[in-house]
C-alpha atoms as one frame of an Amber mdcrd trajectory, in Angstrom:
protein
  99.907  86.410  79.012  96.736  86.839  80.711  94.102  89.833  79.738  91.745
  89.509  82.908  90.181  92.675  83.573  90.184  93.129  87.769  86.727  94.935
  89.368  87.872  97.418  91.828  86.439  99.862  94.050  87.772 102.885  95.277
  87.637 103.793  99.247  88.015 106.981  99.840  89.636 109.628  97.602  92.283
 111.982  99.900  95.649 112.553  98.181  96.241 109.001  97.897  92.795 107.256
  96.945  92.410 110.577  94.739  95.995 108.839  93.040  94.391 105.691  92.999
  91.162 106.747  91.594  93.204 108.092  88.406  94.573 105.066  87.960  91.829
 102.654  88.089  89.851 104.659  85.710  92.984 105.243  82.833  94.306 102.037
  83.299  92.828  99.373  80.549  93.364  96.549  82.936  91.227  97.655  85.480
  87.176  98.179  85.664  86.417 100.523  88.233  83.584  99.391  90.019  82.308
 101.823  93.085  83.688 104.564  94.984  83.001 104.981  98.518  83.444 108.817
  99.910  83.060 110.585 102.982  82.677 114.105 102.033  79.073 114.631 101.430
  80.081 117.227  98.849  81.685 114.513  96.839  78.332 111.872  96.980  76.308
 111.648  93.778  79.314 112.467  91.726  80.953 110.949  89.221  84.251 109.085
  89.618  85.592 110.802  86.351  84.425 114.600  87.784  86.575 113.871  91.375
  89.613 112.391  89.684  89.724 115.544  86.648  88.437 112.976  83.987  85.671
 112.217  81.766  82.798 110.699  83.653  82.858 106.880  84.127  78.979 106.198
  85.200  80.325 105.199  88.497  79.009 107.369  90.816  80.735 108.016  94.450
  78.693 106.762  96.813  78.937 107.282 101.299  76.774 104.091 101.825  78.856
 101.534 103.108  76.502  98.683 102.847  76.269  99.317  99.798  79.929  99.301
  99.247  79.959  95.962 100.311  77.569  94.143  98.998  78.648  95.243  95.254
  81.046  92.458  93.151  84.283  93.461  92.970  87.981  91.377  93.176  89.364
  94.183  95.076  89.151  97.434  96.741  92.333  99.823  97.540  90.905 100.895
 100.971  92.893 104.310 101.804  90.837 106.263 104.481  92.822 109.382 106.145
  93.718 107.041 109.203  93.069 103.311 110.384  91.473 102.949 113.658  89.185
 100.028 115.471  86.096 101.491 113.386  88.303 101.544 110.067  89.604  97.561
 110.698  85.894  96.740 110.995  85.519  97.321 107.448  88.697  96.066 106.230
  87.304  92.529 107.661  83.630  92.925 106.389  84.900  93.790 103.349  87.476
  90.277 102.895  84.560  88.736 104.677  82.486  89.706 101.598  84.963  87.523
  99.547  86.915  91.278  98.168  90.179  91.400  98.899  91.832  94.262 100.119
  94.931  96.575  99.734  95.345  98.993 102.288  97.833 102.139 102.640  96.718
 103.177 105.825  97.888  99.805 107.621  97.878  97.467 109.562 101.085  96.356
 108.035 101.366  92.826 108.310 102.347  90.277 109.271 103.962  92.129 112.746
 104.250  91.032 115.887 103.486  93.939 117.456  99.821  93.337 116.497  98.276
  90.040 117.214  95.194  90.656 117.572  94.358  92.972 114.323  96.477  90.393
 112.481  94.479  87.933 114.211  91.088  89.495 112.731  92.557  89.941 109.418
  93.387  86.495 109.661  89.802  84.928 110.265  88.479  87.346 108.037  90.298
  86.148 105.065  89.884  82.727 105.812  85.323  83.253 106.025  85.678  85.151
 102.641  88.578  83.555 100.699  89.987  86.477 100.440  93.561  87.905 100.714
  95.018  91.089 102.563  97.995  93.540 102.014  99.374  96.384 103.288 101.119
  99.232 101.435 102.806 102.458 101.344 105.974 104.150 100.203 107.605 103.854
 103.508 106.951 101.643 104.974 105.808  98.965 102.099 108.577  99.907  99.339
 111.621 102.442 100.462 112.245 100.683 103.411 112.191  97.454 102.766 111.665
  96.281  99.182 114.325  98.627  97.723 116.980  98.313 100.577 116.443  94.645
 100.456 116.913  94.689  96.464 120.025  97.159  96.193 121.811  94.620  98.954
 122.279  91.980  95.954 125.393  94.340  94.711 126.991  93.768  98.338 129.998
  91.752  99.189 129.467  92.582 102.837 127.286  94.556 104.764 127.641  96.423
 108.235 124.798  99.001 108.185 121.935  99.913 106.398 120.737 103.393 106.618
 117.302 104.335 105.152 116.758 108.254 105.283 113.350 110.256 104.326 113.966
 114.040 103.724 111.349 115.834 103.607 111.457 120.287 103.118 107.433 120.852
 104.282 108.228 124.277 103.257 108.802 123.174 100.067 106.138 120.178 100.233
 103.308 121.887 102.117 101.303 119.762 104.551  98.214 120.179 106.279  99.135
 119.126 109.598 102.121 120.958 109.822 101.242 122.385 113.025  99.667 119.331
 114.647 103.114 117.881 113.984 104.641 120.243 116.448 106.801 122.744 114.139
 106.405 126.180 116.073 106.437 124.545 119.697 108.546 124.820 122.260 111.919
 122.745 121.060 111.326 121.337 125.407 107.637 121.129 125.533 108.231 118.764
 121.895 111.109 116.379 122.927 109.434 116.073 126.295 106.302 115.173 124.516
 106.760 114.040 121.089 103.989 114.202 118.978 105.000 110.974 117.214 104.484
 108.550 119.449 108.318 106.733 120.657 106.200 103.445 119.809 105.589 104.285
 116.036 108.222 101.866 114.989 106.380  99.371 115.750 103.928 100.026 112.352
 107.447 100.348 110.528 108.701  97.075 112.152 107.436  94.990 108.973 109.697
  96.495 107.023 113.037  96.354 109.277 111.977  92.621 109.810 112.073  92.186
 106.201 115.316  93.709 105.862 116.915  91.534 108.598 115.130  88.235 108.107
 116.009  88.418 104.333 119.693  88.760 105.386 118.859  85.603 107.596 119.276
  87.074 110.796 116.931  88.388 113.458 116.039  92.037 115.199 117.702  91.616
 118.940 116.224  95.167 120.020 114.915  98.549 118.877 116.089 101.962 120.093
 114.799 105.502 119.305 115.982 108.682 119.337 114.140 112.253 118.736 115.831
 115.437 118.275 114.721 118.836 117.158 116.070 121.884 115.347 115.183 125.390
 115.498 114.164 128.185 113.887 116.932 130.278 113.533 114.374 133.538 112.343
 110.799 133.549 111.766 109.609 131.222 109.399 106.352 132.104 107.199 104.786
 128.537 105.857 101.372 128.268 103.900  99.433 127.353 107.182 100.991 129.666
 109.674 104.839 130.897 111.225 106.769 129.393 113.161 108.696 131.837 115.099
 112.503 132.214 115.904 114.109 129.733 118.359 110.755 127.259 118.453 110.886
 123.848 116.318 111.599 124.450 112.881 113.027 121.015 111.990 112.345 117.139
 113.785 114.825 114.228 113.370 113.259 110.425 114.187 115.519 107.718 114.371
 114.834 104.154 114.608 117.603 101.675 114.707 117.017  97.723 114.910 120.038
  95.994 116.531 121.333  92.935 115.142 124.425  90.765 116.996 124.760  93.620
 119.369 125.427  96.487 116.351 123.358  98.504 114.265 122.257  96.500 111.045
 118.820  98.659 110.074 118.196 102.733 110.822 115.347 104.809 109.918 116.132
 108.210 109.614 113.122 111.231 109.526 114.255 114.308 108.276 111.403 116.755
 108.413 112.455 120.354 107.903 110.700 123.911 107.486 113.161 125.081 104.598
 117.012 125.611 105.316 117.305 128.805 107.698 117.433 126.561 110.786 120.025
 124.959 113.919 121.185 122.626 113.205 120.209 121.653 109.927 120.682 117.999
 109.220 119.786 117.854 105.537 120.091 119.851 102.533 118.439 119.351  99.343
 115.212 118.455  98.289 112.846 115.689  99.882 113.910 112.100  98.641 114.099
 108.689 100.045 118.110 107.965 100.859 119.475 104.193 101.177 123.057 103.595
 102.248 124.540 100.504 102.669 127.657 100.954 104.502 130.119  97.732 103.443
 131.854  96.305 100.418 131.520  98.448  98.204 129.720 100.963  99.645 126.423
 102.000  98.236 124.232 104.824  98.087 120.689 105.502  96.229 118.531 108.262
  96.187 114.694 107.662  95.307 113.103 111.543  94.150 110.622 112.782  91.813
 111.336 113.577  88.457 112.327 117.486  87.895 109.725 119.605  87.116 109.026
 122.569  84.601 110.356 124.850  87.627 113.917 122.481  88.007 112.297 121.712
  91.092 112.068 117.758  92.161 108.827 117.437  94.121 108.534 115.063  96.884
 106.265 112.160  95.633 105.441 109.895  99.032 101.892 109.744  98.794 100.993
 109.336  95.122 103.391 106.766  95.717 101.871 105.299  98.295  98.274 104.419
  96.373 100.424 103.578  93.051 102.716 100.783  94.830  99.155  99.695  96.179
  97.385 100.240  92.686  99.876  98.516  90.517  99.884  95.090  93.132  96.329
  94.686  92.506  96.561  91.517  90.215  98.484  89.742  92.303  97.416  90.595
  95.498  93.869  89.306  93.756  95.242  85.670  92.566  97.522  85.000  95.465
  96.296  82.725  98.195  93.941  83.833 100.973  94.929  85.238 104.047  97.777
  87.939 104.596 100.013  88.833 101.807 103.497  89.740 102.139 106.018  91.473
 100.123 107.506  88.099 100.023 104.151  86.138  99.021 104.112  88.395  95.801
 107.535  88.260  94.643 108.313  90.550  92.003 105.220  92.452  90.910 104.681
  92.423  87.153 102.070  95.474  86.997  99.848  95.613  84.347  98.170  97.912
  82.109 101.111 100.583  82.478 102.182 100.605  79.159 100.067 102.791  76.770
  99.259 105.945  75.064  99.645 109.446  77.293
């Protein structure tokens, strides 16, 4: 079995690179070669001081250039969100011959995006490099799990992929930006998730339906919200009686004029709201409704409180962390779920 150490480098170190940067430092498979930051409080220090670790001598750094000029196999490149400016230096860096693993998209391949796929594309092909995208959802609930859990399936008529998420319990920052506390008319007049975000999560459904050997006919959405049935205090503000307290997404990818794939969003402020669609703590839900019928729930392990906490984005930079040797000897140009195969991560066994 092969020993080869993989050079990485860390872009940026939010929730998820933060994950990532843990990893890459513990894991004996891995040399950690550069960290690239954006919060000036974080340049000059050491990779081991931002991840709660003994220092490293890699020192975080907000110099792109130099970023990319440094030799490295791979960098995990997890900025808060992917824009124009963002792609940019996805392709300078495979350009540079480093490939790249990316959590903040695009996820490819996709037909919804030819022309970033065609960038990512040329760029891979001038450094002979490779590219992947990945995530907890999409990149592993909704599509490699799903896909796997369908071997123990005599026939299938629906698949129905739920996230649940309490953000009372699970505390996010953009809470409000997300439109709990509006007007439940303002919202589903103007969602604040866009009715075209399936089209980032189409990679996934595609994989779904294409490894049943059939193909997506159409896409419909739905958005509904629920409300606050009394005030509701949350770390970050209240959402007051009768505005949104709860949002429902649903995404459903027709196949032979039926459902085959839906995405369910369950994103709730606690349980004191109408309706509520959900209860029980935040976990990824896949139900395959056939012979026999199936159902698996993906959740955090219970913690020293009972509690299970809701995982998603550690997740999301360790399903990205732990495809790093592969991603770094498969062939240039965009990597699939289906390029790598079954991931045989690396390193993972040892010591606490």
């Amino acid at each position: 079995m092969s020993e080869k150490i993989y050079r990485v480098i860390q872009w940026a170190t939010g929730t998820v690179g933060s994950t990532a940067l843990k990893y890459f430092i513990e894991n004996p498979m891995i040399e950690l070669t550069g960290v690239y930051v954006t919060n000036p409080e974080k340049v000059g220090k050491d990779a081991g001081d931002l991840a709660g670790l003994p220092a490293t001598g890699v020192i975080a750094t907000s110099d792109i250039e130099a970023i990319i000029a440094m030799d490295a196999d791979c960098v995990l490149f997890a900025p808060l969100n992917m824009a124009a400016t963002t792609l940019d230096h996805v392709c300078r860096l495979l350009e540079s011959g480093k490939n790249v693993i990316s959590p903040a998209g695009p996820f490819l391949p996709n037909k919804w995006f030819p022309d970033e796929t065609a960038k990512v594309e040329a760029a891979c092909r001038a450094g002979g490099s490779s590219y992947h995208g990945c995530g907890i959802h999409p990149g592993f609930a909704g599509d490699i799990l799903p896909l796997t859990l369908t071997r123990l399936m005599n026939r299938i008529d629906c698949i129905e992929i739920t996230e649940i998420i309490d953000k009372l319990r699970n505390p996010m920052i953009y809470t409000e930006i997300m439109g709990f506390g509006a007007d439940p008319v303002e919202l589903l007049a103007n969602p604040r998730r866009s009715p075209e975000t399936y089209k980032y999560f189409y990679s996934s459904m595609a994989m779904i339906v294409e490894g049943l050997g059939k193909e997506i006919e159409k896409v419909t959405v739905k958005f509904e919200v629920s409300k606050a049935k009394n005030d509701i205090v949350h770390p970050h503000g209240v959402v007051k009686a009768g505005m949104v307290g709860g949002q429902h997404y649903e995404w459903t990818a027709w196949v032979e004029g039926a459902p085959l794939v839906i995405y369910h969003f369950y994103w709730q402020l606690g349980e004191d709201l109408d309706p509520l669609w959900e209860e029980g703590e935040a976990r990824y839900r896949i139900r395959i409704k056939g012979d026999p019928p199936l159902e698996c729930n993906l959740m955090g392990g219970e913690d020293a409180d009972g509690r299970h906490p809701f995982l998603g984005l550690p997740w999301t930079g360790l399903v990205g962390c732990t495809a790093v040797p592969q991603v770094c000897d498969s062939a240039p140009g965009i990597v699939s779920h289906n390029d790598l195969g079954i991931v045989h991560p690396r390193g993972l066994v040892r010591r606490g």
